[in-house]
C-alpha angles and dihedrals in degrees: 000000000000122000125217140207103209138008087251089055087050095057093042081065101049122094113257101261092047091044084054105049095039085059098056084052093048094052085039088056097046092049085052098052110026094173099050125104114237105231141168102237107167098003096292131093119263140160122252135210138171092355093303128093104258082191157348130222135175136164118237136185093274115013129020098245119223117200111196089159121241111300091062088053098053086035092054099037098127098043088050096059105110088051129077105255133188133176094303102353144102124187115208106191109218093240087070128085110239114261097238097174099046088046094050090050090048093049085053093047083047088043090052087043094063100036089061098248 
């Protein structure tokens, strides 16, 4: 696997319809939280606040991964439902549409998690 340096670097690798859609969740993100830093944790991209990662995403082969961590997973359960979920993870399969609302919703719940409220 290859390693990278930056989040920009990340995306130059990816395929074009990855690369699309993991942009759209990279401007998404940063309208979300506009006073996170954008990282690379993991070698993946992420979003950063108060000195603790907010989320993950990568593109993989089949679906673009989003990593919330576990609370949002258990919080949004019922709005999840029609995604494959795992311990901290939600699979978005490229033939889907973002769910802008719901991400958005999930970054404000992780935003609230690391300031303490």
């Amino acid at each position: 696997m290859e390693k990278y340096a930056n989040v920009a670097e990340y995306m130059a690798g990816l395929p074009e319809m990855q690369q699309n859609v993991a942009q759209i969740m990279r401007d998404l993100l940063a309208d979300a939280a506009p006073d996170a830093k954008e990282v690379l944790s993991y070698n993946m991209p992420a979003i950063k606040q108060n000195g603790k990662v907010l989320v993950y995403f990568a593109a993989t082969q089949k679906h673009l991964g989003f990593y919330p961590t576990p609370a949002p997973i258990v919080a949004f359960e019922a709005q999840l439902k029609d995604f494959q979920t795992s311990k901290g993870t939600i699979q978005i399969p490229y033939d889907q549409p973002l769910p802008v609302k719901l991400i958005r919703e999930i970054v404000a719940f992780r935003v609230k998690e690391v300031s303490g409220e």
